[in-house]
C-alpha positions in Angstrom: -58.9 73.4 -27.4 -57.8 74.6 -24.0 -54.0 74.2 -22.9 -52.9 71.6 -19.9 -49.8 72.9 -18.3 -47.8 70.2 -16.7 -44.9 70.5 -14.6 -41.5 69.5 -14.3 -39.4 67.7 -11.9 -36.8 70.6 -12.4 -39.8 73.0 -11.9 -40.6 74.4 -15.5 -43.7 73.9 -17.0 -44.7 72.4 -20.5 -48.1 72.3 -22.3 -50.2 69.7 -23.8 -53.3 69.8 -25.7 -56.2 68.8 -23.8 -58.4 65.7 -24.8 -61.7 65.4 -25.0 -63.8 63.1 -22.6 -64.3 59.7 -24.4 -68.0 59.1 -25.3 -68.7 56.2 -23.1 -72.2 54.9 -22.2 -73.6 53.7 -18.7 -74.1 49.3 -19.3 -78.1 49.1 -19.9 -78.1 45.9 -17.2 -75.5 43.6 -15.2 -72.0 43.0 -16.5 -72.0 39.7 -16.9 -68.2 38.6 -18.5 -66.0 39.8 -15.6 -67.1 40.9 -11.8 -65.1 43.9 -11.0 -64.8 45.8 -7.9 -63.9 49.3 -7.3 -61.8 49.9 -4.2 -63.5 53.3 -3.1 -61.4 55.6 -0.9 -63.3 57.7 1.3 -64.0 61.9 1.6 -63.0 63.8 4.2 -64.4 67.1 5.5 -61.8 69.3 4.0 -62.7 72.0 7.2 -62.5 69.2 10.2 -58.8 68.6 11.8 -57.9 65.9 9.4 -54.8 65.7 10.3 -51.9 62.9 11.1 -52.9 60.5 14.1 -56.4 62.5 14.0 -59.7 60.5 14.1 -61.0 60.4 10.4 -64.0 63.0 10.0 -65.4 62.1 6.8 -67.4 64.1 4.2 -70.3 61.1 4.2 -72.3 62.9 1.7 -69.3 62.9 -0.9 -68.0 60.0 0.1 -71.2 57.6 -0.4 -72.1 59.9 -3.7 -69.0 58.5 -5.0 -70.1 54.7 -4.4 -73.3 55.8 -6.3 -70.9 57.0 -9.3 -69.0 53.4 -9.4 -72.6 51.4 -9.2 -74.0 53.7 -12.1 -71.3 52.4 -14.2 -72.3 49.1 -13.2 -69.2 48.0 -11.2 -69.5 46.7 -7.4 -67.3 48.8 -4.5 -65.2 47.0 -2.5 -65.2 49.0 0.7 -63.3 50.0 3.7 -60.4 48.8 2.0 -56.6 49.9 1.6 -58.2 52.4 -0.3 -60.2 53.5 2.1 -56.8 54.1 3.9 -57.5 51.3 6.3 -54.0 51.9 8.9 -53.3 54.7 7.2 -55.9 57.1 8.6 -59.4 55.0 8.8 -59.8 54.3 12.3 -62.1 51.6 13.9 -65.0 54.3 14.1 -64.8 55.4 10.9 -64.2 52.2 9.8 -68.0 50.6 11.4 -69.7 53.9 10.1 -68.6 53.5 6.4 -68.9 49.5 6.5 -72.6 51.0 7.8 -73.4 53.5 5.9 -71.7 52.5 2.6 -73.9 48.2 2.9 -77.2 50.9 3.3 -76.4 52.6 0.5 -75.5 49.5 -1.4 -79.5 47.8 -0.8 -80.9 51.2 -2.1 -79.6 51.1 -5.6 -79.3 47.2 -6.1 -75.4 47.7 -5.9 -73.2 45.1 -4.9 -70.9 45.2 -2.3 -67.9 43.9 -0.5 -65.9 44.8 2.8 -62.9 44.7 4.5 -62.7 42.6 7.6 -59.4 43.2 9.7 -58.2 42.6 13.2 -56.8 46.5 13.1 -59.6 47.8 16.2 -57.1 45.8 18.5 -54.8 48.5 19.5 -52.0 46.2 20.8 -49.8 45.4 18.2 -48.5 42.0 19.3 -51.6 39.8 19.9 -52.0 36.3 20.2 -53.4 33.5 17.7 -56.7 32.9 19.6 -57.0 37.0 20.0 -56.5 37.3 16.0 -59.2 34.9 15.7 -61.7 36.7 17.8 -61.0 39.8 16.4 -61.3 38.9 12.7 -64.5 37.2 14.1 -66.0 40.3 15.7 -65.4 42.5 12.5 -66.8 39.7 10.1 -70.2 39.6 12.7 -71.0 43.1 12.2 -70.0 42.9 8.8 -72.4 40.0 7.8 -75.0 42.1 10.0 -75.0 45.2 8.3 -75.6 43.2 4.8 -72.4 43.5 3.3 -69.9 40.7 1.5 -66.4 40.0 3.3 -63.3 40.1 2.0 -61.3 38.7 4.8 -57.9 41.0 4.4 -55.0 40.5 5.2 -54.2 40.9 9.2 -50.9 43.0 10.8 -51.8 40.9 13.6 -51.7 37.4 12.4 -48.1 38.5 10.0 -46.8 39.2 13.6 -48.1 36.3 15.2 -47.9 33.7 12.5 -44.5 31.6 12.8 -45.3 29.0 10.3 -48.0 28.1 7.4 -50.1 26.1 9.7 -50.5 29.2 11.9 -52.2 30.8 8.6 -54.2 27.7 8.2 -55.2 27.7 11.6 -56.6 31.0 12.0 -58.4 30.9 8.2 -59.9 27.7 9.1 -61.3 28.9 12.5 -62.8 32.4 11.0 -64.1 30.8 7.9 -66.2 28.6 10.2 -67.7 31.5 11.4 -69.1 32.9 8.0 -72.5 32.8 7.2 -71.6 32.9 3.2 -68.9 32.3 1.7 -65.9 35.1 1.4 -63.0 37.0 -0.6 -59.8 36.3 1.0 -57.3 38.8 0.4 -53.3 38.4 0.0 -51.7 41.8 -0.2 -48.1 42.3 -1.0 -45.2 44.0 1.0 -45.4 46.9 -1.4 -48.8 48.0 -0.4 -48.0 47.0 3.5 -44.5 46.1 4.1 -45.6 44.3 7.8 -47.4 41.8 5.3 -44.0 40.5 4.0 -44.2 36.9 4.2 -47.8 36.5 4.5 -48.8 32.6 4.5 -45.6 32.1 6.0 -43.2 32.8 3.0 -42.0 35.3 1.0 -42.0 33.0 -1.8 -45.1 33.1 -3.3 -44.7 29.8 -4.7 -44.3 28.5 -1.7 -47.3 31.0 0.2 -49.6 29.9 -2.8 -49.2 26.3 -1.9 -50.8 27.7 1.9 -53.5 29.5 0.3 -54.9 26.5 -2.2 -54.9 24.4 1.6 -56.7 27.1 3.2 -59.1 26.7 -0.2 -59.4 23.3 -0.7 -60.0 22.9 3.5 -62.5 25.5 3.4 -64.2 25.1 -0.2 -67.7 25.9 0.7 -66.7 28.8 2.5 -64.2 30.5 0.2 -65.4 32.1 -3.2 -62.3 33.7 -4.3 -59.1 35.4 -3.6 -58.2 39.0 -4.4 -54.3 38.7 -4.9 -52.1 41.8 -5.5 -48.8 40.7 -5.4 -47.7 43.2 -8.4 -46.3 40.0 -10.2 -49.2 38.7 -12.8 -47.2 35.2 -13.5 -47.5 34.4 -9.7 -51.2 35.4 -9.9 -51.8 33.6 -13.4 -50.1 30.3 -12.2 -51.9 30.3 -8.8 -55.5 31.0 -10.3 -54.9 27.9 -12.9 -54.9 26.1 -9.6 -57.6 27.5 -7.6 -60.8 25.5 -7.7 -63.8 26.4 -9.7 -65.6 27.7 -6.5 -62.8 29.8 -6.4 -62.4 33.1 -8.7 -59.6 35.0 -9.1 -60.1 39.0 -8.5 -56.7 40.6 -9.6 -55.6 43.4 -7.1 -52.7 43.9 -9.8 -53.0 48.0 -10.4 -49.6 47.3 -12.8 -50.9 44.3 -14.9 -55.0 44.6 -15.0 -55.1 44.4 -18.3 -54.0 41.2 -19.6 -54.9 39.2 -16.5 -58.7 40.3 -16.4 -58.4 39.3 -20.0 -57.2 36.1 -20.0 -55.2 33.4 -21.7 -58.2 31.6 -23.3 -57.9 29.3 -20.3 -58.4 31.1 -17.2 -58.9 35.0 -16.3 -58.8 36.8 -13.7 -62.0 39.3 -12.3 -61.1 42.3 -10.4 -60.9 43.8 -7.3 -58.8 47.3 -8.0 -57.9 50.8 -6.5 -57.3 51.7 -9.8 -61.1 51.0 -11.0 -61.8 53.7 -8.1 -60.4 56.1 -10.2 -61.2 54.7 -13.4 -65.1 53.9 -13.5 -66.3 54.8 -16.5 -63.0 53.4 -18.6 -63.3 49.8 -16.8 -67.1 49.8 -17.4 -66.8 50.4 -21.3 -63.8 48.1 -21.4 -65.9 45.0 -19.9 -69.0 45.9 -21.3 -66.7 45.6 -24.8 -65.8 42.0 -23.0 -69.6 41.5 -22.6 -70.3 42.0 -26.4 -67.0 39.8 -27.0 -65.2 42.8 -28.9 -61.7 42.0 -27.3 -59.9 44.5 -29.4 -62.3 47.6 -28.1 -61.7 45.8 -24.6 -57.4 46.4 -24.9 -58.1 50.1 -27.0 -60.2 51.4 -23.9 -58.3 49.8 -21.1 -54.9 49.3 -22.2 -54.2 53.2 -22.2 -55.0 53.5 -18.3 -52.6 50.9 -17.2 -49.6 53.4 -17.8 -51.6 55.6 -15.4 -52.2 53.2 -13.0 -48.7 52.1 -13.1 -47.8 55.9 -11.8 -50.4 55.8 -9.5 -49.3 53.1 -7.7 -45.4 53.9 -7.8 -43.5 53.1 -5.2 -43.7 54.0 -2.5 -47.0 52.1 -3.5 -48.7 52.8 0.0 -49.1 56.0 -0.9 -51.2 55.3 -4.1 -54.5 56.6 -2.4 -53.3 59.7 -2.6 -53.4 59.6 -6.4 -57.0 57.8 -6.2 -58.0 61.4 -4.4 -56.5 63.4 -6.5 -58.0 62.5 -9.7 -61.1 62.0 -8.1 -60.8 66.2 -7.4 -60.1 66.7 -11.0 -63.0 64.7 -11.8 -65.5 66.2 -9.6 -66.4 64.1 -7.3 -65.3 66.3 -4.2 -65.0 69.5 -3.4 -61.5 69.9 -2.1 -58.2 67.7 -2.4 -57.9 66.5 0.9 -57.4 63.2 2.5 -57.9 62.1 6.1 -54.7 61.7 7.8 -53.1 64.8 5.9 -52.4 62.4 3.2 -52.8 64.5 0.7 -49.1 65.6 0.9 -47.5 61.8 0.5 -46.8 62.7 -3.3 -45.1 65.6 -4.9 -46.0 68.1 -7.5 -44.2 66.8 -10.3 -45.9 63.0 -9.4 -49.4 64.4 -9.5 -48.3 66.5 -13.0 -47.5 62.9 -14.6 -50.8 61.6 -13.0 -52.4 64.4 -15.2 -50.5 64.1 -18.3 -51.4 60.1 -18.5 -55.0 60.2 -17.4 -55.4 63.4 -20.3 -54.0 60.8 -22.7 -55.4 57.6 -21.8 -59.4 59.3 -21.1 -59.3 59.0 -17.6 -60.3 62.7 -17.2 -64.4 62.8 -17.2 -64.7 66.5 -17.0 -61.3 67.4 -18.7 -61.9 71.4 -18.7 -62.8 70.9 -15.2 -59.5 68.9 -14.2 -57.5 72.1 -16.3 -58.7 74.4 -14.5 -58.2 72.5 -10.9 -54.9 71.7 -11.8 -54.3 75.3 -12.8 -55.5 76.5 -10.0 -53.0 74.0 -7.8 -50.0 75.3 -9.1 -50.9 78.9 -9.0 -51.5 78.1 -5.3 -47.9 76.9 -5.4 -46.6 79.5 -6.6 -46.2 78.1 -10.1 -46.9 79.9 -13.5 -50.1 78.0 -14.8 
């Protein structure tokens, strides 16, 4: 059994015995206990000038074989996402041509997909109420054109503009009634985007929940769910009790998937998660364990990642994608670790060791001899004994 070194925060090196790939099978047809979302990240071209404040030029041919990996384990992609570094790298471009490219790819393969719909191709960043309707509008138009499912995210803009909860409700109520099909709103925490502090006009989410079951119950036909990642599963638990049946829960929680998507016999949550990006085949075996009601095969498949996850997405949380890239280089599924915006950098050596060491021991590594040898490779670059 081959060695993984891992590295140190003082800079020495240790080794670990490297696991085996677990044995897990493809579903046979449709998941049918939970609906689960992968938020993909995207490719770039590790040659092009990928660099800060650059326009994103993206590897499209790795970057949409990678949805293809997620839909063969028979989970949807949720797309041009925080994942998919939206502000952090994705422009507006970028951003039309994946929404684009990713809804074609989707109606080839039967896959299901969702989208991100932002206000963030307005360049300003103090806009107006009626200017954050009409750009949420203009993205959720071309959205519903090119096929795709809306998740209506969370807006910079409308965190600026807003001054009160009826703000919130006024600007949800006008864009829903613009939907031709219902949608995914989207409530995303200060620790992934600290401009979104206070979204629905509090930083309590008590009292911001209270905002979100009006915008619900004002908008039922219109609404199907709301992805909410918070980091804090009893505010997600006690809104979701709440939320009509129209209404599902998708847990954005990357800390606390496990037990929400679960349940507690009287509600659960679905999911809509970086982490699944990273984790396809792991999540797929898990619910497909859900499917054939085998909860204890369900918590020994899943449970393990969450420790992962949880390093992953460590604060600073924003730079989490970074560790979605990462393992998806040790995995395979591109050529070269690299991230548009130069974001391959936000996270240190001894970070991405403990990302290693965790998904060796929780069978997050599909290709474990090829992940050794990457790794390896890394540090020698680095002028570090592998």
């Amino acid at each position: 059994m081959t060695d993984l070194v891992l590295l140190r925060a003082d800079g020495t090196t240790a080794s670990v015995a490297l696991q085996e790939a677990p044995h897990f099978s493809k579903p046979a047809g449709p998941l049918t206990s939970r609906t689960a979302y992968a938020a993909a990240h995207v490719v770039p071209k590790a040659w092009a000038e990928n660099v800060p404040g650059a326009p994103a030029d993206i590897d499209w041919d790795a970057t949409l074989a990678f949805r293809h990996h997620v839909w063969s384990w028979g989970l949807g992609v949720a797309d041009a996402m925080d994942t998919a570094q939206r502000n952090m790298g994705l422009d507006a471009r970028a951003t039309r041509d994946l929404i684009a490219r990713s809804a074609a790819e989707a109606r080839s393969v039967g896959g299901a997909i969702v989208v991100g719909v932002n206000t963030d191709h307005v360049e300003d960043e103090v806009i107006s109420l009626d200017a954050v309707i009409d750009a949420y509008t203009e993205q959720l138009h071309f959205t519903e054109d090119a096929g795709a499912g809306v998740v209506l995210m969370a807006s910079r803009h409308l965190a600026r503009a807003a001054t009160s909860a009826a703000d919130y409700e006024r600007v949800y109520r006008a864009v829903l009634e613009s939907a031709s099909r219902p949608v995914i709103l989207h409530w995303l925490g200060a620790a992934f985007d600290p401009v979104l502090a206070g979204y629905f006009g509090s930083t309590d989410s008590a009292v911001a929940s209270e905002t979100v079951l009006r915008i619900i119950g004002d908008n039922a036909d219109r609404v199907s769910g709301i992805k909410m990642s918070l980091l804090d599963a009893q505010a997600e638990i006690a809104l979701r009790a709440r939320l009509p049946k129209s209404a599902a829960m998708f847990t954005g929680d990357d800390f606390n998937y496990v037990g929400l998507i679960e349940g507690d016999g009287a509600t659960h949550s679905d999911a809509l998660l970086g982490a699944f990006a990273a984790l396809a085949p792991s999540a797929s075996a898990a619910i497909q364990a859900l499917d054939a009601d085998d909860t204890a095969r369900y918590r020994g498949v899943l449970a393990p990642t969450e420790a992962l996850s949880r390093q992953v997405f460590a604060a600073p949380t924003f730079y989490y994608k970074t560790g979605v890239a990462f393992l998806s280089w040790l995995n395979g599924h591109q050529e070269s670790f690299s991230m548009i915006g130069g974001l391959h950098a936000a996270r240190s050596l001894p970070h991405l060791s403990e990302i290693v060491r965790l998904a060796n021991a929780s069978g997050a590594l599909e290709r474990p001899e090829l992940a050794a040898a990457r790794w390896s490779t890394l540090l020698t670059l680095n002028g570090l004994a592998s």
